[in-house]
N, C-alpha and C positions, 0 to 999 in steps of 0.2 A: 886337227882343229875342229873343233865342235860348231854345231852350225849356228847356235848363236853369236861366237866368237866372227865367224863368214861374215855373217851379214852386217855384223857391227863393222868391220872393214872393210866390208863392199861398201856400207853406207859414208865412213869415211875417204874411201876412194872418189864418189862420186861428188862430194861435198868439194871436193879441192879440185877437180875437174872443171867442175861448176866457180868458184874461186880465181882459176886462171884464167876461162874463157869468159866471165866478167872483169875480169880487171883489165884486159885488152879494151875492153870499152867504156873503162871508167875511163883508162890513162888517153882513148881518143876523145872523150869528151872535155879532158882535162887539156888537149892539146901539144900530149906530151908526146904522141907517134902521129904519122903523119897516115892517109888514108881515106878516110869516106869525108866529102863535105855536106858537114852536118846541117847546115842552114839551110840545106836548096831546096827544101819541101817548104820550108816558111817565108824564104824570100821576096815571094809574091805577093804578101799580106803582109809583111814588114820591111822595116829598115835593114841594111846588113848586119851592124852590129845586133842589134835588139832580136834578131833571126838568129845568130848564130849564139848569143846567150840561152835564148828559149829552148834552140834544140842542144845546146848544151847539157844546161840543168835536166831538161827532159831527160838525155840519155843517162847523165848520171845518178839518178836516182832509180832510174832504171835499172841501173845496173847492179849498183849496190842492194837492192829488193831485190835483185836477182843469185848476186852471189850470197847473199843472207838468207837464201830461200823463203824471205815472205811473199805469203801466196804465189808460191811458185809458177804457177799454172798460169796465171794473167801477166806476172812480170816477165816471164820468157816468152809469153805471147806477145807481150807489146812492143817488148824489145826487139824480138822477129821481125813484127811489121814492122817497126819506125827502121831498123836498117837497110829492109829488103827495100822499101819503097823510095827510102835514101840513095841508096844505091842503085836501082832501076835507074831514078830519075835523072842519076848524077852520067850512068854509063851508057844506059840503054836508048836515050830521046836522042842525042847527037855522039853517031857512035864515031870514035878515034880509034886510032892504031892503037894497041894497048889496053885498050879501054876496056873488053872484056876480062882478059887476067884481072883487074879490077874487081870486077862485079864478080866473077866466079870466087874470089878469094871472102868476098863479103856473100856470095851464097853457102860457101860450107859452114864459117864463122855462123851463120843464120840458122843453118841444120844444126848445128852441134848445141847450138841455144835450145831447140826445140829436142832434142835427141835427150837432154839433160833430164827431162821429166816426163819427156814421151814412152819411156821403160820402167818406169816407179808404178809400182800397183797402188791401190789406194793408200795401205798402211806405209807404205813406203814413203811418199805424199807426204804424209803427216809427220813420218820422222825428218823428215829432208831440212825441215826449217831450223836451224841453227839458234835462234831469239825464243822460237816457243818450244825446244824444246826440254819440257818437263820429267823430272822424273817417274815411273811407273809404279805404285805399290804392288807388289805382288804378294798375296799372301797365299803358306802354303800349308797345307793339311798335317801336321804332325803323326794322325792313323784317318785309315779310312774311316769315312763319314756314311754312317745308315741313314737313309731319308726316314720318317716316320709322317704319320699321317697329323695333320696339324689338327686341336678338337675345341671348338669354342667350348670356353666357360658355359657354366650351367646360369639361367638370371636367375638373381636373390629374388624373386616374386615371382608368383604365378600369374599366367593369364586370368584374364577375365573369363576366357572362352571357359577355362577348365572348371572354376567355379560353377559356374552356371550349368556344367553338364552335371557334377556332383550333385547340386541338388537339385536338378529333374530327377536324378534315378534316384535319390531317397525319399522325391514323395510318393505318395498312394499314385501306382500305376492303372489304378481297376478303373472304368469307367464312369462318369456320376450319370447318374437318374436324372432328366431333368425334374424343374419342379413343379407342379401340376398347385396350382392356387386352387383356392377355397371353392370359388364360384364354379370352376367346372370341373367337370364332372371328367367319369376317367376315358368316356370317350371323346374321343378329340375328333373325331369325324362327323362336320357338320352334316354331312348328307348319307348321316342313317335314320332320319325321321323320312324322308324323301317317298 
């Protein structure tokens, strides 16, 4: 098996993983198994009913972003917490016989949420999502490829600079005389009559 062929059924292994240990908690939010009481973090600040719709919907949207892999990373996080602290508060405040099988069966179900994405390197991440994922163009070289050196066009005009140095060196280089007017004379040194 070639190891693109690996990875592509490692990644579908993991997806159906992910798949069954969300739909345990679609099917409790949906009240179809029996197990964590989901209202008991909200029932302080609501009604019973209106408590156990809220952490309902809550979980189940949860869940499904989680078994869809959107943003994996947040929806396995929140879904961790909203059961762990579900389940703390339901086993751990007023502890009964029994009570912990309970909560230990809702802390592996909690690791195994966070286990799902806690092993994905970054690329893996980004393939994990099921809805975004796109396919990849990959194009490939037909022959080897020489780099060469890339070389700007030449501009249609010349500088200005260059002008202007062309005709400094075609005029008379030689130095001029100044010009000595009519009135004086050739000596220019006031103080040789002195």
């Amino acid at each position: 098996m070639t190891a693109r062929r690996k990875a592509r059924s490692d990644q579908i292994a993991r997806n159906l993983i992910r798949i069954v240990i969300g739909s345990y908690f679609a099917a409790l939010s949906l009240d179809l198994t029996t197990g964590l009481d989901k209202a008991i973090l909200f029932a302080p600040f609501l009604d019973a009913k209106t408590a156990d719709l809220v952490a309902s919907t809550l979980i189940l949207c949860l869940s499904l972003s989680f078994m869809l892999g959107y943003h994996l990373r947040l929806s396995a996080l929140s879904l961790a917490l909203l059961i762990f602290a579900s389940s703390f508060a339901q086993n751990m405040i007023h502890v009964e016989p029994g009570a912990v099988s309970d909560f230990w069966r809702d802390l592996t179900l909690t690791c195994a949420v966070l286990l799902s994405y806690l092993t994905l390197s970054p690329r893996e991440l980004r393939r994990a999502s099921m809805i975004a994922n796109r396919a990849r163009l990959r194009v490939v070289a037909q022959r080897p490829v020489a780099p060469r050196r890339a070389i700007a066009p030449l501009p249609l005009t010349r500088p200005v600079q260059v002008d202007i140095r062309r005709a400094l060196m075609t005029t008379e280089t030689t130095p001029r005389k100044p010009r000595i007017s009519e009135d004086e004379s050739e000596n220019l040194n006031i103080f040789v009559n002195i």
